[in-house]
DRENTIFI-393944 format. One record per residue (C-alpha): residue in one letter; y, z, x. Coordinates in steps of 0.25 Angstrom, whole numbers, plus 5000, padded with zeros to 4 digits. Each point is the difference from the previous one (the first is absolute). Layout:
DRENTIFI-393944
aYZX;...
//
This chain:
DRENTIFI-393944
x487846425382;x499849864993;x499050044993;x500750114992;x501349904998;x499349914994;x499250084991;x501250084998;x501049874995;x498749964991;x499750124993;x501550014996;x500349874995;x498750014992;x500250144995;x501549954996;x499549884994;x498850074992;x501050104995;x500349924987;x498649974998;x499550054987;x498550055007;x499850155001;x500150075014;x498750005005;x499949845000;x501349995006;x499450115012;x498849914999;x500849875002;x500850075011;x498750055008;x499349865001;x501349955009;x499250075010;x498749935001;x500349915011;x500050095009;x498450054996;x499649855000;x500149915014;x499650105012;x499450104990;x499249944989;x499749885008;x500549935012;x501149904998;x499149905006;x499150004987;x501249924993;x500449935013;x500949904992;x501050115001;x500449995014;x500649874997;x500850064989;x500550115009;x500349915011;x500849914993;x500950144993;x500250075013;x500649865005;x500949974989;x500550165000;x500449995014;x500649874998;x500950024988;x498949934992;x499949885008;x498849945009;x500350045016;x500049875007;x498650035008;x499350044988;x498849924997;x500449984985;x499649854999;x498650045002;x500150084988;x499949924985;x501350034990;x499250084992;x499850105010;x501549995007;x500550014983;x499450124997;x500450065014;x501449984998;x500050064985;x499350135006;x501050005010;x501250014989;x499250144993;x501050105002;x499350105010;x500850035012;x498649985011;x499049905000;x499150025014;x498750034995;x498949974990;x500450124991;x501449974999;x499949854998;x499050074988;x501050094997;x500949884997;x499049934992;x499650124990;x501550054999;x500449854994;x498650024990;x500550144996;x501549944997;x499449904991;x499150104995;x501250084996;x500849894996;x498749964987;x500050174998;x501549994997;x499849914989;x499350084992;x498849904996;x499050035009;x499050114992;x499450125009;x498749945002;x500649875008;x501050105007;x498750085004;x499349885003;x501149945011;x499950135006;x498550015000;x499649895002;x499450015013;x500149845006;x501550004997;x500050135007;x499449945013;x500649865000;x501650054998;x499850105009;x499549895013;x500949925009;x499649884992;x500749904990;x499250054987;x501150104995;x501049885001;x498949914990;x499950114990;x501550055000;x500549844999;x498949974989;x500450124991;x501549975000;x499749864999;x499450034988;x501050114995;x501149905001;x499449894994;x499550084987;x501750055001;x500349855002;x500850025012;x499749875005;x500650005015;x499450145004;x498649934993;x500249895008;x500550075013;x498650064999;x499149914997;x500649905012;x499950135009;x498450014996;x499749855001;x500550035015;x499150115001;x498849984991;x500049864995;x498750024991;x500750134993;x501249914997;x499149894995;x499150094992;x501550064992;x500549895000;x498649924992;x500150124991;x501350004995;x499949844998;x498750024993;x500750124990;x501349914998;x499049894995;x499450084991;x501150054995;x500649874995;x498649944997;x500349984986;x501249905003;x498949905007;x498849924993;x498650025002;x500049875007;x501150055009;x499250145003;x498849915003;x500749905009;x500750115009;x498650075001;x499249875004;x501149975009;x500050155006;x498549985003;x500149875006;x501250045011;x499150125001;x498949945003;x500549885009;x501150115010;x499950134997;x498450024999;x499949935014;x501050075008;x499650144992;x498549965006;x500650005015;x500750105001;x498850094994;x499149935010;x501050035010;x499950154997;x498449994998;x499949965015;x501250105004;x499250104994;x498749995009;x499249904988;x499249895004;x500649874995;x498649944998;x499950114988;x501149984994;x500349974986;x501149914997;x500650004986;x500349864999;x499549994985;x500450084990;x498750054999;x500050075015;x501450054996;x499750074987;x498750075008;x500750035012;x501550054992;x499050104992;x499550045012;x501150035006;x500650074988;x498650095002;x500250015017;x501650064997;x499750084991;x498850065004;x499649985014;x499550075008;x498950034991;x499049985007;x500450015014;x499750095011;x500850154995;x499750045015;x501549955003;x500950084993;x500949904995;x498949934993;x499550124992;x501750054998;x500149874995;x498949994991;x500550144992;x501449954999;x499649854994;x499150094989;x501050084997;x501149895001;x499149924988;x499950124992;x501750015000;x500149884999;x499449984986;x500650124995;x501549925005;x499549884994;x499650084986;x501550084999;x500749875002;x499149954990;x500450104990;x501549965000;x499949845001;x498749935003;x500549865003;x500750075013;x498850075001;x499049885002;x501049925004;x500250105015;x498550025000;x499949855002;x500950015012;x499250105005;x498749945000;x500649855003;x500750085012;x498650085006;x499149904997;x500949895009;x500050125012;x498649994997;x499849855003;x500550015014;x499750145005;x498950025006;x500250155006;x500050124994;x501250075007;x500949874999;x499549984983;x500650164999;x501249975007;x500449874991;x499450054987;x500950165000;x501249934995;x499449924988;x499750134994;x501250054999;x500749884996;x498950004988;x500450174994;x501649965005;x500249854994;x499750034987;x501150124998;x501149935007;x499649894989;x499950094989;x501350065004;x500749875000;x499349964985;x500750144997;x501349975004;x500149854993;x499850084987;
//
């Protein structure tokens, strides 16, 4: 009976809210039809112990739900780190009536995608093939349908970015201090490349001796603190990942880093080539990483056509973005489940630019 009330409040807020969309019928079904693949995912597709990360997520909703949003007293939340206890009390607040089990906590998580979803649609910026592509795209599909916090990352980073380019500064910020408490690296790596953009922008005020003191001193800070701390924490996830510290590689010279950063842009994007396509996922993995690169080129190459500053300038943040994943992932389902959302931010970021270009004009 759950079941059918939650899929039923779901499907008609989102069929109410795709109404004014300006997309034809069958992509409106389509959109419709995916709410329901949670519920052919943990304890179908796989067990829920595969991600078991999710336990802890659901845990902590059920709690809060039968607490009025609010820790019960015997609950074990200080052996939980904020950014797990966050997220929980955000999936919480989704507005579907039950949360008791794996599927509906990732009903929760892929209704608040699909609103977001809706809410680009609605703006009429987004061309067919990205529409297509955010309902295709099978790694979205499967992480913003699980009980886990990724449906939160991508959701926050998209209207992040939405509302900078609209220059609606609070709900920016609003967003950007809610995915610093769940995804640090993600704020940081927004956060550099808006910085690095805004400088460029204003480049010609400065002098070539300004531009070459603030780069000097950019690799001297990076060199002395964030190189060091960026090298332990990948050595950390090395020896997490079953690797023997004696083989590591450390990239405490820029020559290490530059090998093991084109690596890793290489391990992202294409691993698992060469892995063992016995296990399923591996192989599945492997077709959906070919094709990902084959659209992804064809993105980078239509948002080229209409501004190719913009164009270079998000393919940048892409490859700076998968290529730091790739420094301090060593696994292959961990690398898949941090690198889905930087390819949608790469098709999407540049429209929600272009559109704002638009409207200054």
């Amino acid at each position: 009976m759950t079941l059918f009330v939650n899929l039923l409040i779901v499907f008609l807020v989102s069929a109410i809210y795709l109404k004014k969309a300006n997309i034809s019928v069958w992509i409106k079904i389509l959109i419709l039809i995916e709410l329901t693949t949670p519920y052919f995912l943990n304890g179908v597709l796989f067990s829920p112990d595969y991600m078991s990360d999710q336990i802890r997520y659901l845990e902590h909703v059920i709690n809060l739900r039968e607490n009025f949003f609010v820790y019960s007293p015997d609950f074990p939340v200080s052996k939980s780190s904020f950014s797990i206890s966050f997220p929980a009390f955000l999936m919480s607040l989704i507005p579907v009536p039950f949360i008791e089990d794996y599927q509906s906590l990732g009903l929760a998580n892929r209704f608040l995608f699909t609103m977001v979803m809706i809410f680009l649609i609605r703006k009429k910026i987004l061309p067919t093939y990205v529409i297509l592509f955010l309902i295709f795209y099978p790694s979205l599909l499967l992480y913003t349908s699980l009980a886990l916090r990724e449906s939160l990352i991508i959701s926050i980073m998209l209207l992040s970015i939405n509302f900078f380019y609209e220059r609606k500064i609070i709900f920016c910020l609003a967003g950007l201090i809610t995915l610093y408490v769940i995804k640090m690296q993600n704020f940081a790596i927004l956060i550099l490349f808006w910085i690095s953009d805004k400088l460029y922008q204003i480049r010609n005020q400065f002098k070539f001796e300004d531009l070459m003191s603030l780069f000097l001193v950019s690799i001297i800070v990076f060199s002395l603190f964030i190189m060091p701390k960026l090298d332990d924490y990948r050595r950390y996830f090395y020896w997490h990942d079953g690797g023997d510290l004696t083989s590591y590689i450390s990239i405490n010279n820029f020559s290490n880093l530059l090998r093991e950063f084109l690596y890793g842009i290489y391990f992202i994007l294409v691993k698992p080539i060469n892995s063992d396509f016995s296990k399923k996922f591996h192989l599945i993995q492997f077709i959906e990483n070919i094709v990902l690169i084959f659209f992804l080129i064809y993105a980078y190459l239509q948002t080229y056509i209409k501004n190719h500053l913009i164009a270079n300038k998000w393919l940048l943040f892409f490859v700076f973005s998968i290529g730091l994943y790739g420094l301090i992932v060593f696994n292959f389902g961990t690398a898949s489940r941090y690198k889905f959302v930087f390819p949608i931010v790469f098709i999407v970021g540049p429209y929600l630019e272009l559109n704002s270009l638009k409207r200054c004009k």
